[in-house]
N, C-alpha and C positions, 0 to 999 in steps of 0.2 A: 293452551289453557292459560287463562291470566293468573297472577299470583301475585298480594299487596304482600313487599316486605315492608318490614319495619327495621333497624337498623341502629346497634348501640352508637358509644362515642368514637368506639374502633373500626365504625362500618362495618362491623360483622353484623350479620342476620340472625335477628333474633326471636323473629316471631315470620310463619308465614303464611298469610292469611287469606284464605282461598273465598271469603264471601264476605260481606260488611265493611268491605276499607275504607268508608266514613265514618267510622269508629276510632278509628288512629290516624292522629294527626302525623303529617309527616309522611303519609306511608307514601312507596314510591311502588307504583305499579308495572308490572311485566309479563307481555307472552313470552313464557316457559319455552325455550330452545330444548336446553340438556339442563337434568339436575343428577348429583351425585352425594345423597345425604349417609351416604354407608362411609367411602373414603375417602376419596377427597373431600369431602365437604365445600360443595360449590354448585352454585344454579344461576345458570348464564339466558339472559332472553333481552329483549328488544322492549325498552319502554316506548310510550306510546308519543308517535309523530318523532320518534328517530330511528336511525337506521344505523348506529353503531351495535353491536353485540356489546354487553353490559356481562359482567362475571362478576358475582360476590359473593365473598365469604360466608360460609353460614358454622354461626357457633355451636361448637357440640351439643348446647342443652337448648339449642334453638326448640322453639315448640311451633307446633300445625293447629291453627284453630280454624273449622270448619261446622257449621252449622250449632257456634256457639259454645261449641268443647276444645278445649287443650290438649295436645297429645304430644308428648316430648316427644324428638326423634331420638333415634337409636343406632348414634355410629357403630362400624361394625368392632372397634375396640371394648367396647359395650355389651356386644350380642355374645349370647354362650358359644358361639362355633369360634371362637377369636381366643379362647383360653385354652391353653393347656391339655395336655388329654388328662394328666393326674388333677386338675382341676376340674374339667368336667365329670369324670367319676365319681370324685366324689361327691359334689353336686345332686347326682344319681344317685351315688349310695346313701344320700343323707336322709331322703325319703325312709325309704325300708328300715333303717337306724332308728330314726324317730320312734318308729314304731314299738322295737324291742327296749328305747328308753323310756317310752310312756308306762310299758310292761313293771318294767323294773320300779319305776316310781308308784304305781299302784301296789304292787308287793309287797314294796319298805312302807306306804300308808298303813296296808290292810296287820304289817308287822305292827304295827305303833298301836292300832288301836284292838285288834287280837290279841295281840302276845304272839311269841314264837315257839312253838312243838319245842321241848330238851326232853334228852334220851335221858330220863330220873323215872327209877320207881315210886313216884307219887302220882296221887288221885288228883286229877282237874277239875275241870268240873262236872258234879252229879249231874245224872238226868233225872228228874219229877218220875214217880212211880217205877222208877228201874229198879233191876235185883239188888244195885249199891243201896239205893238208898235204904230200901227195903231192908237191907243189911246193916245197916247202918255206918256208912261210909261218907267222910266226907272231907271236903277236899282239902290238899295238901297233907292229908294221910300218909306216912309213907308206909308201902309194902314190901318187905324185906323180904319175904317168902314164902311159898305157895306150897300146899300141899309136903313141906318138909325141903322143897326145892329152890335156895336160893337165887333172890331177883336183884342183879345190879344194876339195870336200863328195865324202861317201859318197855320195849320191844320181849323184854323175858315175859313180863307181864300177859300182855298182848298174848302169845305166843300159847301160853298155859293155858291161860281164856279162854280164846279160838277151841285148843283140843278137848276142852268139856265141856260141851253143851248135857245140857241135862244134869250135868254131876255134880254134885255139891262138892266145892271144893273148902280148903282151910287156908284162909288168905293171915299172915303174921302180921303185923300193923303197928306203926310206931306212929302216936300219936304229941306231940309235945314232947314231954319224957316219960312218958308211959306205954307198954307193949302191951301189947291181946291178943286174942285170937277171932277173926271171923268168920262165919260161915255162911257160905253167898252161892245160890245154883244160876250158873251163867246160862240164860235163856237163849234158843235155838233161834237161832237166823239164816234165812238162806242166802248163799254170795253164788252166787253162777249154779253151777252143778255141786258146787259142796255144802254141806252143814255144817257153822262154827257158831260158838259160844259167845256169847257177847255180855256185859254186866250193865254195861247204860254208865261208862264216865267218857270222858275227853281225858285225851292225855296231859301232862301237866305243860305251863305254858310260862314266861317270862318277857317282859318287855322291857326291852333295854337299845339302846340305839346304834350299836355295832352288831346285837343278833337281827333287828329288824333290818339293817346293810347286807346283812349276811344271806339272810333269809331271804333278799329280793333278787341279788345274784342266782342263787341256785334254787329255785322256782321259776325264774327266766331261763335260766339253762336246762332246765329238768323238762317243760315245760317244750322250749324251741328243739329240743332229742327228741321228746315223742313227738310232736306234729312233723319236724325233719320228715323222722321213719315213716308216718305214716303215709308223707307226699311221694316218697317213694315206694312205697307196695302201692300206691295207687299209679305209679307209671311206670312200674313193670306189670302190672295185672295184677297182684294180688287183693286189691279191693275194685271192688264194681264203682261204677259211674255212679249207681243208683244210691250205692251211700252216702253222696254227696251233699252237701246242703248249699242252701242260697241265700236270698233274702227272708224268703218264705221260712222255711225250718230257723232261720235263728232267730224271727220275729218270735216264730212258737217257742223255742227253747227261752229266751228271755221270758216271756209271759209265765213259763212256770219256773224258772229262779225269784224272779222276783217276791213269790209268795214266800219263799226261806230266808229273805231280808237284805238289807243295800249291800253290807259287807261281800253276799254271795254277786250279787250285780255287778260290783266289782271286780270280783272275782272273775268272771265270765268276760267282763270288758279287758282285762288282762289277758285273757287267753285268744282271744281274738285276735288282739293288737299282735300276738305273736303271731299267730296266724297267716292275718295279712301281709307282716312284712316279710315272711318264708315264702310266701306265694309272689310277693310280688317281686323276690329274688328270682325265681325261676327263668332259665334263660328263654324265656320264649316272647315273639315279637309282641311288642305294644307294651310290653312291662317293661318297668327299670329291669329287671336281670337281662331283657332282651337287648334291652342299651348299653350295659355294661359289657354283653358280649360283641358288641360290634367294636366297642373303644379297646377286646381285649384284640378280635380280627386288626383293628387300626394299628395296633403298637405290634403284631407280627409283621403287618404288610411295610409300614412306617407311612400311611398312608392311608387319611381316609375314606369309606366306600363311598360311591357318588350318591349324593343326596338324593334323589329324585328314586333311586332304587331302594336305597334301605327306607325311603317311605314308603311305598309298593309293599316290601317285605312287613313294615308294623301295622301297615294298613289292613293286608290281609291278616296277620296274626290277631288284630282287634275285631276283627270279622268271627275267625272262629270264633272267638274268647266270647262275643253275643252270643254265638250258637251255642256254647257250650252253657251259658249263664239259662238260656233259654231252657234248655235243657234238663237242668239240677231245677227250675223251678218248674216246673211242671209235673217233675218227679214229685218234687214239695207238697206242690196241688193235689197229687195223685193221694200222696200219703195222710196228709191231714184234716184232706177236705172232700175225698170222694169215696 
């Protein structure tokens, strides 16, 4: 194979150009003996009407331009198999990471422009035609006590609520510096198999920028524990394949958050991000987790597996991982559209 170098003022090779070497003045042409652009860096051939072997230098950022494109070569000082095994890891882990930090930073936004849930006996804000308002409650009310039963956190609040549907209750209400008494019947709502009480407020909410910190930490954390758990009953059997979702099911889940406004969008794009990067922890081949366990096989063996096999092993595990993709959507299809 001929090859036009081109060649700086050190005789290193700086360009190697496989078609148009009437383009570069100077170049000096060659059929290609041996080239070694990993380590040595050197490509030895025979220019044209001699018969010496020729060897030169070619510079690390030397580039290949063939059919009119640039392509730097890539010594193997360069290539990710030539760092470190703590340096490739984390490489690998930085993917899945991103993930739970894009989380985090959607949480502290959705903090800033929500507010943040405090555990305070006050009213947030009303709902249009609830029993509060109806009652005439309104927000930053506070309610000291209910039915004679003092409330120091909304969760007492909450709690009193919940247990009386249908019952009129006597909510105590510190307004400014004024007290009263109100009476408000918390309307019947169904949650799963139970009936509880509900009034129609939001809890009460503050926006400050060490609770919106705070608040993005433990809704990532709160958030990456239930999906954790749930990846695990699903790989020990306790949930079915068929609960699963894919493209299909969270195209549809999006299309109906969307109607409840961007904040919830958000919201969901958050839960996701966590999502993906707990799955794509998981040690199984063709994921980052499946490469983090071969780097952890490496640093037991001190040595590591031959490349040609653990492609084999990601190769097949990205095989199932189609079937399995194939799979959950279908199910999708099944569920939403047949």
């Amino acid at each position: 194979k001929k090859v036009g170098l081109v060649l700086n003022e050190k005789d290193e090779v700086v360009k190697l150009v496989f078609d148009g070497y009437e383009k570069y003045p100077n170049v000096r042409v060659i059929e290609v003996e041996q080239a070694d652009l990993e380590h040595n860096l050197t490509i030895s051939g025979y220019e044209e009407y001699e018969e010496e072997l020729q060897t030169f230098r070619v510079n690390e950022k030397a580039r290949i331009i063939t059919a009119g494109e640039e392509i730097q070569i890539a010594p193997y000082n360069r290539q990710f198999g030539s760092k470190k095994l703590g340096q490739r890891a984390l490489t690998i882990f930085a993917g899945p990471a991103m993930n739970f930090i894009l989380a985090f930073v959607i949480f502290v936004i959705l903090g800033f422009v929500q507010g943040v849930p405090i555990d305070k006996p006050m009213v947030g804000k009303v709902m249009d035609n609830s029993a509060a308002q109806q009652a005439g409650l309104k927000e930053n009310d506070t309610i000291q006590a209910i039915d004679g039963k003092n409330t120091s956190t909304w969760k007492d609040v909450v709690n009193i609520v919940r247990e009386n549907p249908n019952k009129e209750i006597t909510l105590q209400v510190k307004r400014d510096n004024e007290q009263f008494n109100v009476k408000v019947t918390p309307t019947l709502d169904k949650e799963g198999k139970d009936e509880v009480g509900r009034i129609g407020v939001y809890s009460p909410v503050e926006k400050t920028v060490m609770g919106s910190i705070k608040s993005g930490f433990e809704q990532t954390y709160q958030w990456t524990k239930l999906i954790f758990e749930s990846l695990v009953k699903l790989v020990t059997g306790q949930f079915s394949i068929n609960e699963l979702s894919g493209p299909v099911g969270i195209y549809n889940l999006t299309d109906q958050v969307v109607d409840y406004g961007f904040t919830r969008v958000l919201s969901l794009a958050a839960v996701l991000s966590i999502n993906l990067g707990l799955f794509n922890l998981l040690p199984v081949p063709a994921l980052d987790g499946g490469r983090l366990f071969f780097f952890l096989i490496e640093a037991l063996r001190g040595k590591p597996i031959d490349r040609q096999k653990e492609g084999m092993v990601h190769f097949i595990g990205f095989a199932l991982l189609m079937l399995l993709m194939l799979v959950v959507t279908w199910n999708d299809i099944r569920k939403f559209f047949l």
